[in-house]
C-alpha positions in Angstrom: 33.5 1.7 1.3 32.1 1.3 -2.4 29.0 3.2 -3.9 27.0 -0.2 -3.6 28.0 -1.2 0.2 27.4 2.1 1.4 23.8 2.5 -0.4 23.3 -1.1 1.0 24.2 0.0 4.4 22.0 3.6 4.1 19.1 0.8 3.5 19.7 -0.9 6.1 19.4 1.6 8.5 16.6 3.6 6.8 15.1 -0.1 7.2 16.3 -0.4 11.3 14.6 3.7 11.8 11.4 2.2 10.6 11.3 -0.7 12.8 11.9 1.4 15.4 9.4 3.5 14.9 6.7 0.6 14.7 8.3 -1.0 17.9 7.6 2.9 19.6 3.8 2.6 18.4 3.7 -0.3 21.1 6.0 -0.4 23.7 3.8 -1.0 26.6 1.4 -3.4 24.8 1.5 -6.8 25.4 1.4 -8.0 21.4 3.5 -5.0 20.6 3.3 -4.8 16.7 1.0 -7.7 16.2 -2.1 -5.6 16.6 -2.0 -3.8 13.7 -2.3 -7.4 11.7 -5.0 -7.7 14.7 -7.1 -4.6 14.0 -7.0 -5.7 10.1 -8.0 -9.1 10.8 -10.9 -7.9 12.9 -12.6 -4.9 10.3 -12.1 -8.4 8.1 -14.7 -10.5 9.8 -16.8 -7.3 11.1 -17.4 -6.3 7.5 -17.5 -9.7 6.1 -20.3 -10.8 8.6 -22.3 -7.6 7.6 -21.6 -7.3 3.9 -21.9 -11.0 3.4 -25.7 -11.1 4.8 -26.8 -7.7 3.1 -25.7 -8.9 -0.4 -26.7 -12.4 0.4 -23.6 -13.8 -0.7 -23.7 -17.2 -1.8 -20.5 -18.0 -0.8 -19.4 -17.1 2.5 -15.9 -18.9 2.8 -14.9 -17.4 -1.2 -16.4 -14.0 0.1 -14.4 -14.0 2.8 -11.0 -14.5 1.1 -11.8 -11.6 -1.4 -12.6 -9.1 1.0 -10.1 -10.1 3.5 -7.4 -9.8 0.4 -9.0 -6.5 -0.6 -9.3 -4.9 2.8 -5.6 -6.4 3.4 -3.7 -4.2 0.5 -6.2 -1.6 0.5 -5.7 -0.7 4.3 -1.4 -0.5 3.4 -1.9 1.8 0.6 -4.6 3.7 2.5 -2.1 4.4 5.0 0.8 5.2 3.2 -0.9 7.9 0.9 -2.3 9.4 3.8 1.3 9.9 5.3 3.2 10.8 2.2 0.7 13.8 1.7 2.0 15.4 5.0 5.4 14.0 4.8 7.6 16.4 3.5 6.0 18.9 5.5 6.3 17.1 9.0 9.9 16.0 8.5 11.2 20.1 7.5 12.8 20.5 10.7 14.4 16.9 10.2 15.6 17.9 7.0 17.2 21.3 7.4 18.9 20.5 10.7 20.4 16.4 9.8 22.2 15.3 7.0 19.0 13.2 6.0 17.5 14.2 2.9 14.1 13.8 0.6 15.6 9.9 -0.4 15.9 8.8 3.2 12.7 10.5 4.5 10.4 8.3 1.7 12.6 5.3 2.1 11.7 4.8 5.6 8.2 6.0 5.5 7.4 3.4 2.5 9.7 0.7 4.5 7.5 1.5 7.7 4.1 0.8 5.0 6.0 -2.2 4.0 6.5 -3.6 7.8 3.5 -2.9 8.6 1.8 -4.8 5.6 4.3 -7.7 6.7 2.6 -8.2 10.2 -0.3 -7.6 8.7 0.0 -10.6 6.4 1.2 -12.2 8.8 -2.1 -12.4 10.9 -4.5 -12.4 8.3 -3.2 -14.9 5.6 -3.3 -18.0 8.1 -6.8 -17.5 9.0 -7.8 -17.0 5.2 -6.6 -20.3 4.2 -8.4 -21.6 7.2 -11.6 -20.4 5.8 -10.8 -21.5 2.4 -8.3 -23.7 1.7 -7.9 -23.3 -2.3 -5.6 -19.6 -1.6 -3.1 -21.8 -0.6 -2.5 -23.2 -4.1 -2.3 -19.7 -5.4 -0.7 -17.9 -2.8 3.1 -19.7 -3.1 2.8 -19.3 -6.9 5.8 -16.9 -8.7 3.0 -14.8 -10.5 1.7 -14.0 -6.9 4.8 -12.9 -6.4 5.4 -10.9 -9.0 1.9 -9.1 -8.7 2.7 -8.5 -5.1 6.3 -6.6 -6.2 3.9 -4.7 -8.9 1.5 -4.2 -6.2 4.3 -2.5 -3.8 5.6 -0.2 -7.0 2.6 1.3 -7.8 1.1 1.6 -3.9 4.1 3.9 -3.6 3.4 5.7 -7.3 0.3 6.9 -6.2 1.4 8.2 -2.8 4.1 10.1 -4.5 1.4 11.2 -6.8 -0.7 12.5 -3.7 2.6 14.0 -2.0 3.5 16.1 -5.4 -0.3 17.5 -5.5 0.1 18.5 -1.3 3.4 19.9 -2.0 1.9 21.7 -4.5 -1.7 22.8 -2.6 -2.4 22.7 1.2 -6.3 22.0 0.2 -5.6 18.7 -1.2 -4.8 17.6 2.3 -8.6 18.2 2.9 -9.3 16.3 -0.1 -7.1 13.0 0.4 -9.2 11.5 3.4 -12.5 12.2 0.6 -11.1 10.8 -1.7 -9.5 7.8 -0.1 -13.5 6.9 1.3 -15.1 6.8 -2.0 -12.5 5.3 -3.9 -12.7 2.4 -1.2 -16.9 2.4 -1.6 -16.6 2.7 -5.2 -14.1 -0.2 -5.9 -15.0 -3.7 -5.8 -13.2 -4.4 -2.6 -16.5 -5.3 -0.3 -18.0 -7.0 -3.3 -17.2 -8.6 -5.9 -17.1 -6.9 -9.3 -19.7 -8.8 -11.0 -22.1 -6.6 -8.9 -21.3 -3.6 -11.3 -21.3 -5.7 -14.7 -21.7 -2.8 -17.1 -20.3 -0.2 -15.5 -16.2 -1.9 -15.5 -14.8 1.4 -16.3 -15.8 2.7 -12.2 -12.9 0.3 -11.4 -11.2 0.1 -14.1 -10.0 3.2 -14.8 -9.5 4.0 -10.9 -5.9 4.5 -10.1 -6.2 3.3 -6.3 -7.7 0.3 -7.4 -5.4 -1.2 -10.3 -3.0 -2.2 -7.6 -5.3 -4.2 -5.3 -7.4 -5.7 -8.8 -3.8 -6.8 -9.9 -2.2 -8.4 -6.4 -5.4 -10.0 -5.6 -6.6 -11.3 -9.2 -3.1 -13.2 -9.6 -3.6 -14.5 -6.1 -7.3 -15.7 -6.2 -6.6 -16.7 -10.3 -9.5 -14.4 -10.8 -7.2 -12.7 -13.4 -5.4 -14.1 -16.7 -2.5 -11.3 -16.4 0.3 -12.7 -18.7 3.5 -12.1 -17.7 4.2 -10.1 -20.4 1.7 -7.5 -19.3 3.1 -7.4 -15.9 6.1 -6.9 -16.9 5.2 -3.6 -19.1 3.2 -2.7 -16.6 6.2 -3.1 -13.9 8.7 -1.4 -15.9 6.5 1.7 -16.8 5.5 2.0 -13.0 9.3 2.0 -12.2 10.0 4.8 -14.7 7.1 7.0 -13.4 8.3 6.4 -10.1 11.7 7.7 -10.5 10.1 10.7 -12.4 8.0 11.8 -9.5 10.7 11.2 -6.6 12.9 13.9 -9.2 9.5 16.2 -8.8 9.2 15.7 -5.9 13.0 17.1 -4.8 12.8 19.7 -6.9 9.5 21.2 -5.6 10.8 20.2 -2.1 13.8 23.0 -2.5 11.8 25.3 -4.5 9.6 25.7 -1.2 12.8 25.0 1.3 11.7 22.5 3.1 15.4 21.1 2.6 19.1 22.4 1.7 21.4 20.2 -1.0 24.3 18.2 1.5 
């Protein structure tokens, strides 16, 4: 077996231990993985309905489609920061006794993100394009493709970020839950960023954000990202990320958590 059939095949089953894993979240339900696009699809209309009325929102059906979007990709990097700042330190046993190592271990847990942000997408994109019709023009667009693969780069750059730091500390695992809350009130993901004209740089400069401003302003066209800058951006993303899985093996070993096979 070559070098690229047998990485091909280690995918492919890193892929398979994720879906298992989401399948064992709901074996005795009846919708089995389907609520998780569920559960999104409901803190959707629930904040929606509430947010909608307090700011007096014009717009309901627009308003709906930018929160729905931002709650969407928010909830999927959310969740995969959360887990990659215990993750090394919940799979040790896994990693000293099997001949898994730090590769496989964030492979699966960003393919598990990645399944789960599928179902997800799943649920809630239908019912958007009910409510307003125009995201379907966007939506099957390449440039919403490409800020969606951009998107998935940097979700997992700032998760490796967060794992590095709770490698490197225990008390940022205290931290990430704080700082995950006011990241999410202090972006404009419940309202739209118009509301804090003159204060851009709250957003702008906010790492957690940039991914969901860039998948959801090339879906919606509320952005004029040319494909140049997307590119640049990709391409640095990919070179950070590679730079930060290094880190993170070598701080992994310094502290044991795994042995070289």
């Amino acid at each position: 077996m070559n070098n690229s059939k047998k990485y091909l095949y280690i995918l492919r089953y890193i892929f398979y231990l994720a879906w298992c894993r989401n399948k064992a979240r709901f074996i005795k339900t009846k919708l089995g993985s389907f609520w998780i696009g569920l559960s999104t699809l409901l803190m959707i209309g629930s904040l929606a309905f509430v947010y909608s009325t307090v700011l007096q929102v014009p717009d309901k059906r627009a308003y709906i489609c930018w929160i729905g979007l931002g709650i969407l990709y928010w909830n999927t990097q959310a969740s995969l920061i959360s887990d990659f700042s215990t993750l090394l330190m919940r799979s040790r046993d896994r990693l000293l006794s099997t001949s898994i190592n730090v590769i496989d271990v964030i492979a699966e847990e960003y393919f598990f993100a990645i399944q789960n942000l599928i179902i997800s997408i799943l649920c809630v994109l239908p019912f958007l394009i009910i409510i307003y019709p125009k995201l379907l023009f966007f939506l099957f667009t390449f440039k919403a493709l490409f800020g969606l693969i951009i998107y998935l780069i940097l979700i997992l750059l700032n998760a490796l970020i967060f794992s590095i730091s709770g490698l490197i500390s225990a008390d940022i695992f205290q931290l990430i839950p704080v700082v995950l809350q006011l990241s999410f009130l202090m972006s404009p993901i419940l309202y739209f960023k118009q509301t804090l004209e003159g204060k851009e740089w709250i957003y702008e400069y906010n790492p957690l954000y940039i991914p969901i401003g860039i998948v959801r302003g090339v879906i919606l066209n509320a952005e004029q990202y040319q494909y140049f800058l997307l590119i640049k951006i990709s391409i640095l993303s990919l070179f950070l990320t590679s730079i930060f899985i290094q880190t993170i093996r070598k701080r992994a070993r310094q502290l044991n958590l795994y042995v070289d096979k």
